[in-house]
C-alpha positions in Angstrom: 21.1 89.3 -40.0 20.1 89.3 -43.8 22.6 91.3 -46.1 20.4 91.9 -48.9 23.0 93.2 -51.3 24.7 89.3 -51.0 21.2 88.0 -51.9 20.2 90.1 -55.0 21.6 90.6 -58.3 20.2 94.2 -60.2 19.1 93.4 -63.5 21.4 94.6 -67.0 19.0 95.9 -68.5 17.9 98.6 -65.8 18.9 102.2 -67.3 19.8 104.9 -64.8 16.2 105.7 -63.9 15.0 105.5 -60.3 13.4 101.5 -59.3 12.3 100.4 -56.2 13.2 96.6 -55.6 10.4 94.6 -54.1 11.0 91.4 -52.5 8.7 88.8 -51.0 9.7 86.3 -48.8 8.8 84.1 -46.1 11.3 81.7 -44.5 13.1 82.6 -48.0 13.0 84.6 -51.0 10.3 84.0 -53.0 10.2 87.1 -55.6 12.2 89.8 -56.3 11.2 92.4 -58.6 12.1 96.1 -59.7 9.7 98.7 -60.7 10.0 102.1 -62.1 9.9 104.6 -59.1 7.1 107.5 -60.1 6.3 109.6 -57.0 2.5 110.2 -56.2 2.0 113.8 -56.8 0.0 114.6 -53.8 -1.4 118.4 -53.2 -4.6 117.2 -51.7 -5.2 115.3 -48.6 -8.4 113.5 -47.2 -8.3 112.3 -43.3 -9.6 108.9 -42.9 -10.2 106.9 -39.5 -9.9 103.4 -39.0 -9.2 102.3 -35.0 -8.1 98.1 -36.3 -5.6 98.7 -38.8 -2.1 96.5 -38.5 0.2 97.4 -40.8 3.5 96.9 -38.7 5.4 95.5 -41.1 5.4 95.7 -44.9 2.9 93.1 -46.2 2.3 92.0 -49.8 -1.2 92.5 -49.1 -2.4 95.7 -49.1 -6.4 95.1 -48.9 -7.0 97.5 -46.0 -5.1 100.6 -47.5 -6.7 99.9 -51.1 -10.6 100.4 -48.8 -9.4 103.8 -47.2 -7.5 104.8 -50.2 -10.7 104.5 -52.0 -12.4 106.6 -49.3 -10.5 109.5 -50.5 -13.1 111.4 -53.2 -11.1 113.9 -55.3 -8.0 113.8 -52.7 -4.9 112.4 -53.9 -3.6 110.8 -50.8 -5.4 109.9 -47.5 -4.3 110.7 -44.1 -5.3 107.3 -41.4 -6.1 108.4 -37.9 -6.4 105.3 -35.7 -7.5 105.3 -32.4 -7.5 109.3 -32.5 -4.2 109.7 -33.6 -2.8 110.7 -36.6 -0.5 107.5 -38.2 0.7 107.5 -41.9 -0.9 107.8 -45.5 -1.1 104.9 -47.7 2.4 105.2 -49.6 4.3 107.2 -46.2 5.2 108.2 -43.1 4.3 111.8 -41.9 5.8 115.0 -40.8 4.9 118.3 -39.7 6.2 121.6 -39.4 5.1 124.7 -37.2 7.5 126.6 -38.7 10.6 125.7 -36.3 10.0 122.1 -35.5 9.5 119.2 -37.2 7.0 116.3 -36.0 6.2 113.0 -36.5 3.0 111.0 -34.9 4.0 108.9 -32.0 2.4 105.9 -33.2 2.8 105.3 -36.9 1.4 102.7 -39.1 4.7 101.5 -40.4 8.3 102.2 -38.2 9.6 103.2 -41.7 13.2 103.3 -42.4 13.4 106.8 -43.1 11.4 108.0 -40.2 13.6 105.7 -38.2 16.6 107.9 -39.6 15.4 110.6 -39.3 14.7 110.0 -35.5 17.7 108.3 -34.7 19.3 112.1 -36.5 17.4 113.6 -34.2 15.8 115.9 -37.0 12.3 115.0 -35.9 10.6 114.9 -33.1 7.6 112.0 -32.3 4.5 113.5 -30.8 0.8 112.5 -30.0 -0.4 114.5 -33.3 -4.8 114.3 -33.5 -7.0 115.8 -36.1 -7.6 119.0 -33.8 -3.9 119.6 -33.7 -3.5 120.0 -36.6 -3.9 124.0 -37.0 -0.5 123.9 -34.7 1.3 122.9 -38.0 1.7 124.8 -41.3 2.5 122.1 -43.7 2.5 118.3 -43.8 5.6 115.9 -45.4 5.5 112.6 -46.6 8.3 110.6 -46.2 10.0 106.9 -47.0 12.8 105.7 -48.2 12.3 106.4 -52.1 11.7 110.2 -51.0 14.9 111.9 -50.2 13.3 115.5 -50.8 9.6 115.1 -49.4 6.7 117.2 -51.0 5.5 119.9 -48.1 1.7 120.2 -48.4 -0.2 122.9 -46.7 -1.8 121.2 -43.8 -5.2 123.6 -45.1 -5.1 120.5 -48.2 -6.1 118.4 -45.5 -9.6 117.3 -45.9 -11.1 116.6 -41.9 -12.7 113.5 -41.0 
């Protein structure tokens, strides 16, 4: 098990803004870097389908989610629906509401770390979520680890396939 905090050292000249810390490795760290942190502002959404997507872990690479981000006209955020499910967006995991419950899609993208938490807090609840479900749900929520509060988005700002 890798303790990250033993491995890095946070830069002096930060200032007390919000960074997210990068790091690229393969059998060993190659790059670390920290970047300001400046949330998406996302109020539109635009469903996108791609059934061969892998994005299991976190990859440097981010060719395939560039393509169906582009897809996404005057959206600010798409939503990727794989194999007839519902998954992620390009920058989070999702949520739902129907007002009582909250819901996440069975089979996400990425297991993120927040999702995983939230899970394990039993605060959400994983379900089989497709397009046609979605007038079950009153908004959506995008979540990771960078978003503590997560914007709700009417699930009407969700352009269909």
């Amino acid at each position: 098990e890798v303790n990250l905090a033993d491995l890095l050292t946070i830069p002096a000249t930060l200032d007390d803004s919000v960074y997210r810390c990068r790091v690229e490795y393969a059998e060993e760290i190659l790059q670390v870097t920290f970047l300001p942190y400046l949330p998406r502002q996302v109020k539109k959404i635009k469903m996108v389908e791609d059934n061969t997507i892998d994005y299991s872990y976190k990859y440097a690479c981010r060719d395939r989610l560039d393509k169906l981000f582009s897809l996404r006209g005057d959206c600010d955020e798409i939503l990727i629906v794989k194999n007839g499910l519902i998954t992620d967006t390009s920058i989070a995991n999702v949520v739902f509401t129907d007002g009582c419950e909250w819901y996440t899609p069975v089979c996400p993208l990425l297991n993120g770390t927040h999702r995983r938490r939230l899970l394990d807090q039993k605060k959400i609840i994983e379900k089989k979520i497709t397009p046609a479900d979605l007038f079950h749900y009153t908004h959506i929520g995008l979540i990771n680890a960078m978003l503590e509060d997560f914007p709700l988005i009417p699930v009407s700002q969700i352009e269909p396939l």
